[in-house]
N, C-alpha and C positions, 0 to 999 in steps of 0.2 A: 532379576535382582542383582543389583551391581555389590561389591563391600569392598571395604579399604582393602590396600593390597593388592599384592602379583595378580592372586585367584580370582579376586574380585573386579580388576580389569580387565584379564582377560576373560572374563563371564562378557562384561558390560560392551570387550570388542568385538567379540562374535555375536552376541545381540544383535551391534550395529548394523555388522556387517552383513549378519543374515537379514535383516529391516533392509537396508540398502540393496540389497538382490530382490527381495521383494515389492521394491519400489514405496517402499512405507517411510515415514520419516526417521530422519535417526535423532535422536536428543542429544545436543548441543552438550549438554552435560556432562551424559555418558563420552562425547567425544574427548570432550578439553581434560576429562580425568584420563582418558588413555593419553593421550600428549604430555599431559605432565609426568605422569608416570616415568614413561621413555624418557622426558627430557634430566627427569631424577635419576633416573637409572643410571644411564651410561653418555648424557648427554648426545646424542644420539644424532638430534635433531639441530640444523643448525640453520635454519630457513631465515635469519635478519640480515637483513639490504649488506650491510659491512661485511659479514662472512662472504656472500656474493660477491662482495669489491674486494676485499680482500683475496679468494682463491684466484680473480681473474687477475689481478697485480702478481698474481704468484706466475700464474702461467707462462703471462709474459715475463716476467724475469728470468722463468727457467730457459724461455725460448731464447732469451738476451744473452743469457751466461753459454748455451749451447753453441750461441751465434761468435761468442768471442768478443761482445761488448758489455763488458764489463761495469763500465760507468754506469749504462742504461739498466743493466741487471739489479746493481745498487740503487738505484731511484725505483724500479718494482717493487723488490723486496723490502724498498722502505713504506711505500704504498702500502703492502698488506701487512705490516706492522703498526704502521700507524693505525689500522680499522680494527687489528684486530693483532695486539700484543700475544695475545698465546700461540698463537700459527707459529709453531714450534718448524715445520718443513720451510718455510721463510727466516726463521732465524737462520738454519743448518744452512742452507744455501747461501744467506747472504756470511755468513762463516768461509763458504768453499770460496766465495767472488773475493775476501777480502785475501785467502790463503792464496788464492790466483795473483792479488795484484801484492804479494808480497808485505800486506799489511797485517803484523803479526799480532800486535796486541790485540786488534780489531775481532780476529777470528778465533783469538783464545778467547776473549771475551761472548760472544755469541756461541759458541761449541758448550761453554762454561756454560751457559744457558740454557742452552737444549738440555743438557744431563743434568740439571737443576728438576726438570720435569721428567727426562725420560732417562732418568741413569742406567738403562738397560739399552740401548742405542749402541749396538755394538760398532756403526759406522761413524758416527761419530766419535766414541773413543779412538777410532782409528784416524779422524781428520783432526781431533786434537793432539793425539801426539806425532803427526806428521807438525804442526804449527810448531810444537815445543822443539821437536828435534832442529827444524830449520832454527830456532833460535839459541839452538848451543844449550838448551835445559836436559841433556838426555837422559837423566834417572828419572823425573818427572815422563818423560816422553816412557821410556820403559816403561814406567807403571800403569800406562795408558793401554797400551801397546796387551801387556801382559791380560788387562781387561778383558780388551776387545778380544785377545785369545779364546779366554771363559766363555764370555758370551755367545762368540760363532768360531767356533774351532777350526769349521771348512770355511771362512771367508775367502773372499778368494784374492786377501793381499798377506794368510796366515803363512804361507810360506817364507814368505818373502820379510813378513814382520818377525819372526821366530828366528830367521836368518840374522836379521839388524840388532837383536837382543844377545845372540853371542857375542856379538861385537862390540855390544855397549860398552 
């Protein structure tokens, strides 16, 4: 007997799953309640065509930006933005491609985004106030900087950031 709920799914997937070792049917039912579950949970599950197109647009742009083509890295990461706006690791990156071609506002703007969802991103607080600083904002940059401190104390640009804060 399956019931609503953590307990009651996982009743219904070890059912299944014991049914499926035993070569017995598993009920369709009991399955699609465990998958929503998980997909309620923690979204978990991310099996539609566009997340697919989307991570493989990611890939290649990471491998574009890695290669030093820049352009081609922006046409990726616009790829899996287009399929799929929340790909927060395709924002961040097309943030680093636009901080590489010196396009500032570009990469405040996307950095701005990622910490919009993942305000705990302590590398990104660290590539947004690299953006500020190159643009002459340095209390802004500071207070980025101070963040990303919190966040990961051992980063491994904390020295060097703690360094640039005396100096602000």
């Amino acid at each position: 007997q399956s019931g609503n709920g953590p307990q009651g799914v996982g009743r219904s997937w070890r059912l299944g799953v014991w049914q499926w070792r035993k070569g017995k049917k598993v009920g369709m039912r009991s399955c699609f309640r465990v998958m929503g579950w998980i997909w309620m949970v923690g979204g978990l599950l991310q099996p539609t065509f566009a997340d697919e197109e989307a991570q493989k647009a990611l890939q290649q742009g990471l491998a574009a930006f890695r290669a030093a083509q820049f352009e081609a890295a922006l046409n990726f990461f616009d790829v899996a933005l287009a399929r799929d706006p929340d790909l927060s690791a395709a924002r961040f990156w097309r943030g680093r491609t636009y901080a590489q071609k010196q396009a500032w506002p570009e990469a405040e703007r996307d950095f701005r985004q990622v910490l919009e969802g993942r305000p705990d991103s302590a590398e990104t607080w660290f590539w947004l106030g690299q953006v500020l600083e190159a643009q002459r904002r340095l209390r802004e940059a500071l207070t980025c900087y101070e963040r990303m401190l919190r966040l990961a104390p051992r980063h491994p640009e904390a020295a060097a950031v703690a360094k640039r804060g005396e100096q602000i």
